[in-house]
C-alpha angles and dihedrals in degrees: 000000000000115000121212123248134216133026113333118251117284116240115238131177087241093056090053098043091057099051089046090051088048096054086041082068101048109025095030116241100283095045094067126074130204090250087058096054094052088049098053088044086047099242134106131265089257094046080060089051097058096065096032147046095200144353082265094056086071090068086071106050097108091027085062097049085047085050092046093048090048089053100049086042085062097042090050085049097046100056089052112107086249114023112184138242110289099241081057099046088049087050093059099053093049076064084075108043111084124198088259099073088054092131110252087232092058087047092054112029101124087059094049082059094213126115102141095057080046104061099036086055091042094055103081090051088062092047087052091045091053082047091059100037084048083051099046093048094046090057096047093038103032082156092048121109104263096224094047080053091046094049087042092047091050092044088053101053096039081054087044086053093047092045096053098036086058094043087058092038090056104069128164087020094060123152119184124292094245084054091055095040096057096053090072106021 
């Protein structure tokens, strides 16, 4: 039998993701184990365990990189002379995020059968996402009352959430983010 040569294949969150998607498919959600999926991606349970915390944490990995570009998006526009309003600002970056990038997991997530793993593990996303909004408008507003800024923050977020979850529920009929988005920010 052949042996292969050379330096064995690097893990990678994506590799793991797509076996588990892949299982997802064949096996449901709850019929795959963690196990299952390294193996599939050719890598150990621990392995597994260095790039995440749990078989749900693979549903995030796009979302987070969405999540990481918007921060740094606010931050960039923060630091500007004028920044805008939030809602703007969040408008704008719905401008760069193209249908595309709509994570495989949110578009299916009625055939992963597992709402209940998603929104446990989604919650902390949305909490972020109310941490960077409270932090965007504390830098634009430092005068402003901390609890109006906290409510606004948390509006803001639970709109951003709607906006997103109709803009992948809409299929076939879907417009652009930023056209989503404004229609409840």
């Amino acid at each position: 039998m052949p042996t292969s040569r050379g330096r064995p294949r690097l893990a990678s969150p994506e590799l793991l993701q797509e076996a588990a998607f892949e299982l997802f498919q064949l096996r449901g959600y709850r019929g795959t184990s963690v196990e299952q999926i390294a193996k599939t991606a050719g890598f150990s349970r621990a392995t597994f365990f260095n790039f995440f915390s749990s078989k749900a944490e693979l549903f995030w990995v796009e979302t987070d990189a969405l999540i990481d570009a918007l921060h740094a998006y606010l931050e960039r526009r923060a630091e500007t002379s004028d920044p805008p309003a939030l809602r703007d600002a969040l408008l704008e970056y719905a401008d760069t995020v193209s249908s595309a990038e709509i994570p495989w997991a949110l578009q299916h997530a009625r055939l992963l059968d597992a709402p209940d793993d998603l929104i446990a593990s989604g919650a902390s996303r949305v909490l972020g996402l109310d941490r960077l909004f409270l932090d965007y408008l504390g830098r634009s507003s430092p005068e402003a009352d901390p609890l109006r800024l906290r409510g606004e923050a948390a509006s803001v977020a639970a709109q951003l959430l709607v906006g997103v979850l109709d803009w992948i529920d809409a299929g076939v009929e879907r417009r652009t983010l930023r056209e989503h988005l404004s229609r409840v920010l």
